[in-house]
N, C-alpha and C positions, 0 to 999 in steps of 0.2 A: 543493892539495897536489901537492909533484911527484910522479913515477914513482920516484923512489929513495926517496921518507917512505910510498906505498902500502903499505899491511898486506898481508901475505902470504895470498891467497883458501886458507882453511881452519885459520886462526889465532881462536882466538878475541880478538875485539877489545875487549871491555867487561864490564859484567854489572852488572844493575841490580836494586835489589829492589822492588818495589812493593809499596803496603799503605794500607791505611785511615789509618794515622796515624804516617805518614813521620816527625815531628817529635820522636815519644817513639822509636821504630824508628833514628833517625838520633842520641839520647843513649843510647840501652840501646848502637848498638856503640860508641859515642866511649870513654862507659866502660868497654868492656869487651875492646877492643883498641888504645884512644888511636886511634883517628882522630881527623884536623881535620877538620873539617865547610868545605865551602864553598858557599853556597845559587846558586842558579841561579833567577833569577824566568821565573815562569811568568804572569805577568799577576798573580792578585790571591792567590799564595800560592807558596812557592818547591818547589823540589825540590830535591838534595841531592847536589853532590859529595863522595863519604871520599877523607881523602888520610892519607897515610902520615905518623907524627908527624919518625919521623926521616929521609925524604928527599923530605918534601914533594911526592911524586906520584902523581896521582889515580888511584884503583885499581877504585873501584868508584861505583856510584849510590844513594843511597835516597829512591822518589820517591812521589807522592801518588798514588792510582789514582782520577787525573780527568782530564777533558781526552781527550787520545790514551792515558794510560794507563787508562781506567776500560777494564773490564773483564777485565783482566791477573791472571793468577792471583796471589796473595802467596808468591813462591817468588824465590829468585836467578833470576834469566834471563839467560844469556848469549849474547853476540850474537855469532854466527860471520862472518868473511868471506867471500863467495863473488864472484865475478867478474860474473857476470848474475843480478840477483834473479826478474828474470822466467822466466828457463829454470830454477831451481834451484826457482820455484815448479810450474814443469811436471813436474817432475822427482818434487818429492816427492808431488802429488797421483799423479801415475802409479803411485809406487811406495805408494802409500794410506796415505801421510801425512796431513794437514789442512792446511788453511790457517787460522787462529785469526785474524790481524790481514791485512787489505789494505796493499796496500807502502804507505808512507808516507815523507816528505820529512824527514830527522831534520836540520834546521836548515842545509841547504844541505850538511852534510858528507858527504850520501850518500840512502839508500834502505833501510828494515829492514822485515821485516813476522815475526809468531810464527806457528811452525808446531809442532803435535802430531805425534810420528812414530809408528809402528806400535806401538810400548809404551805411549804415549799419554804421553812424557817431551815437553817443551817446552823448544823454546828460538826465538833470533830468528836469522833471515836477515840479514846487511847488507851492503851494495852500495856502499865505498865509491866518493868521489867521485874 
């Protein structure tokens, strides 16, 4: 990715849902706000890009809590951009945040890990690439 397509560090970049049963989760919104579905394999079961019916882009996730998602709470999680995930993880333990997920490699386009902030509201760090 060049320096003119980088997301802006404090943008939120994504937002995923995770849950036990991504599949019926991923027809309850199709029919309930016309998303298109578009699956993403994850080895031996998929997860779930929504995309918008009428201009075709991808807006959101809905995904299985296995793998790197098992144990993710069943909530929207949105994924913020910050410039260093390592120092923004220093940052929030300082300020007595949590760390919930260790940073993690999200498919070569970067670095996200979930953090709990002081209300105990969640969401994910990410570091693009």
């Amino acid at each position: 990715m060049s320096e003119n397509t980088k997301p802006s560090v404090g943008t939120i970049g994504w937002i995923d849902l995770t849950v036990e049963n991504a599949d019926e989760v991923r027809d309850f919104y199709s029919k309930i706000i016309g998303w298109k579905t578009s699956p993403i394999s994850m080895g031996d079961y998929s997860d779930y890009t929504m995309i918008t019916p009428d201009t075709n882009i991808p807006v959101s996730g809905v995904c299985h809590a296995k793998g790197t998602n098992a144990g993710l709470p069943a909530k929207w999680l949105i994924y913020i951009n910050v410039a260093d995930i390592n120092e923004s993880i220093i940052q929030c333990e300082k300020h007595g945040g949590k760390i919930l997920t260790a940073p993690k490699d999200y498919s070569g386009m970067g670095k996200y890990c979930v953090i709990e902030d002081t209300a105990g509201a969640v969401c994910a760090l990410f570091e693009p690439k």
